[in-house]
VOGU-3710 file (C-alpha; in Angstrom, 3 decimals, decimal comma):
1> xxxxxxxxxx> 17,088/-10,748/24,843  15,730/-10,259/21,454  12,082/-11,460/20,850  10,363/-11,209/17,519  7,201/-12,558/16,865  7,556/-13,679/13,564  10,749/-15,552/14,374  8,733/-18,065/17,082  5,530/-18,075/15,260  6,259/-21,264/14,058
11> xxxxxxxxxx> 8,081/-22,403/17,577  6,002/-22,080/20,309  5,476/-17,761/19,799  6,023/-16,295/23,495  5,378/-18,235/25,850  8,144/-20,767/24,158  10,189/-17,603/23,801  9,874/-17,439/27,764  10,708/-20,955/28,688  14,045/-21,023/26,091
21> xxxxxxxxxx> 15,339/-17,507/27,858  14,563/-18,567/31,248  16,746/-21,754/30,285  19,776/-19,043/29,258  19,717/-16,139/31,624  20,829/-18,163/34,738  24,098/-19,496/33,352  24,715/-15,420/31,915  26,844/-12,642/33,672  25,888/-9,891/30,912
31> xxxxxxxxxx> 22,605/-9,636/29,514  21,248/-6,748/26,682  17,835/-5,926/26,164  15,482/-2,863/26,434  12,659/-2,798/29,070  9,932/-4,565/26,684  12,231/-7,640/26,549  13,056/-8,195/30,225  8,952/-8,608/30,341  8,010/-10,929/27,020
41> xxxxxxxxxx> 11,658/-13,029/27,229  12,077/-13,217/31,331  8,365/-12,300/32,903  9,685/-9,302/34,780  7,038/-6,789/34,714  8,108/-3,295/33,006  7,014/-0,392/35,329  8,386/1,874/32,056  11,734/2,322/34,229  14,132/-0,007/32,693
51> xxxxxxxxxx> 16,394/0,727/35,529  13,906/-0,979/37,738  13,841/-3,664/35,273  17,208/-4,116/35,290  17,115/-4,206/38,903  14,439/-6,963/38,926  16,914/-8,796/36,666  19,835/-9,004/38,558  17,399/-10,017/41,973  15,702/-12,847/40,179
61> xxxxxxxxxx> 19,263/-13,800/38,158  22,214/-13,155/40,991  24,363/-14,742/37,903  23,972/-11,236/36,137  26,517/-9,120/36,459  26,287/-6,445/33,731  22,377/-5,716/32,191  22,442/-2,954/29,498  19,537/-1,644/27,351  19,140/0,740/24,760
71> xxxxxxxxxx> 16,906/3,987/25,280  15,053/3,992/22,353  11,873/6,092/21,340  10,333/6,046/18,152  9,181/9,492/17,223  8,662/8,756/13,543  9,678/6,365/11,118  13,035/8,030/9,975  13,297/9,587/13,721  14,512/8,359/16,748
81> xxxxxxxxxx> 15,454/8,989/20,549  18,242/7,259/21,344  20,726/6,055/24,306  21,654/3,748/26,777  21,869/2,292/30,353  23,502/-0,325/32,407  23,586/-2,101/35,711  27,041/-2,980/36,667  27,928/-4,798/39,869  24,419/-2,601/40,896
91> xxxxxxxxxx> 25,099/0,948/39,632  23,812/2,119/37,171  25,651/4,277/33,848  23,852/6,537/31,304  24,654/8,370/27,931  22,380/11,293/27,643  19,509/10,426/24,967  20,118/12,228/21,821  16,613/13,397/20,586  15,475/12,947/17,289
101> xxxxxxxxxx> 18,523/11,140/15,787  17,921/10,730/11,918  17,359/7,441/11,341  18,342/5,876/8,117  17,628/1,570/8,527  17,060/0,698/12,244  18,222/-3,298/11,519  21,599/-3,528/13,568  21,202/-1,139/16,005  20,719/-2,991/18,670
111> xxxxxxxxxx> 23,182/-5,442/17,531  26,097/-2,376/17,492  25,384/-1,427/20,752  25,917/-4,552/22,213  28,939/-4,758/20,048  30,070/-1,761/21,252  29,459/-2,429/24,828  31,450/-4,921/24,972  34,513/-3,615/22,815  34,599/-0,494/25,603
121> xxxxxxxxxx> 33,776/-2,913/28,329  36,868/-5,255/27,294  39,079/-2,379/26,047  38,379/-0,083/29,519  37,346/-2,092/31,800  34,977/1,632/32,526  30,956/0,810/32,396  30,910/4,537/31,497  33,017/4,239/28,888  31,344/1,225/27,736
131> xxxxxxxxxx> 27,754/2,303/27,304  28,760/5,596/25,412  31,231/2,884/23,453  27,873/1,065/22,726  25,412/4,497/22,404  27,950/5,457/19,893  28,351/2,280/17,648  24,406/2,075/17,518  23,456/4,926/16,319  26,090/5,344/14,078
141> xxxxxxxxxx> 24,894/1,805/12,805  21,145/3,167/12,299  22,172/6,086/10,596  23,914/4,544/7,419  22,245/1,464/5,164  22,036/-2,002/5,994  22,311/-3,857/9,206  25,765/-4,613/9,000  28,169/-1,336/10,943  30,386/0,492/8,350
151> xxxxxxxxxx> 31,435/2,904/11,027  34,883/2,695/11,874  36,784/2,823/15,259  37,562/6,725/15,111  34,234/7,459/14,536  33,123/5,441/17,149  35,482/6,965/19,365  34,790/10,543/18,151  30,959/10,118/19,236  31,649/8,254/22,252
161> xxx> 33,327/11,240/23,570  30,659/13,639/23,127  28,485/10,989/25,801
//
């Protein structure tokens, strides 16, 4: 779940948004977002908990196996809070939030936590493992330039580890 304005501005802005995602989320066993998106892409009201969100998810959309979601606070522009959560089979997994990670180009970083998610999730087969896999890989993504990862496996692994 990824809505941006200015992307369906010209497409039917939210509410089109809505009716496209609704479309998607029932034939989906994993779905990423953070607890914003579950309301503008899905309807399902944020109470601020995105672990109530998440549970709201997998009740409307039995289909959904896995929900994950960053843990993201902006505390400035070049600052952020930053980890992770997911629902899997109904529990729930968390990486500590790291305050006040230094943030060098936020483009990607949701993007390399999914990626990461799943690279754990496939590689383990541990939901633990998985969303420090995908903690990791994000904020090592936000931390260097662009929106493309340049971090490498080891360092992945070497951050993952400390989650």
């Amino acid at each position: 779940l990824n809505y941006r304005p200015a992307l369906w501005q010209n497409s039917g802005g939210a509410v089109r948004a809505r009716e496209v995602n609704l479309a998607i989320v029932p034939r989906a066993d994993v779905v990423f977002g953070h607890d914003g998106h579950f309301d503008t892409c899905l309807g399902i009201e944020s109470s601020g908990n995105v672990e109530e969100s998440m549970a709201r998810l997998v009740e409307k959309f039995p289909n959904v196996r896995i929900a994950a979601a960053t843990l993201r606070k902006e505390t400035s522009a070049t600052r952020n809070d930053w980890g992770a959560v997911c629902m899997v089979d109904g529990r729930f997994y968390k990486t500590p939030v790291r305050a006040t990670l230094e943030i060098l180009d936020r483009v990607g970083g949701g993007d390399s936590f999914a990626s990461g998610f799943i690279y754990g999730f496939l590689q383990f087969g541990d939901p633990q493992k998985a969303i420090a896999y995908g903690a990791a890989h994000g904020a090592l993504a936000m931390t260097t330039p662009g929106d493309n990862s340049m971090a490498s496996l080891a360092e992945v692994e070497a951050l993952a580890s400390t989650l």
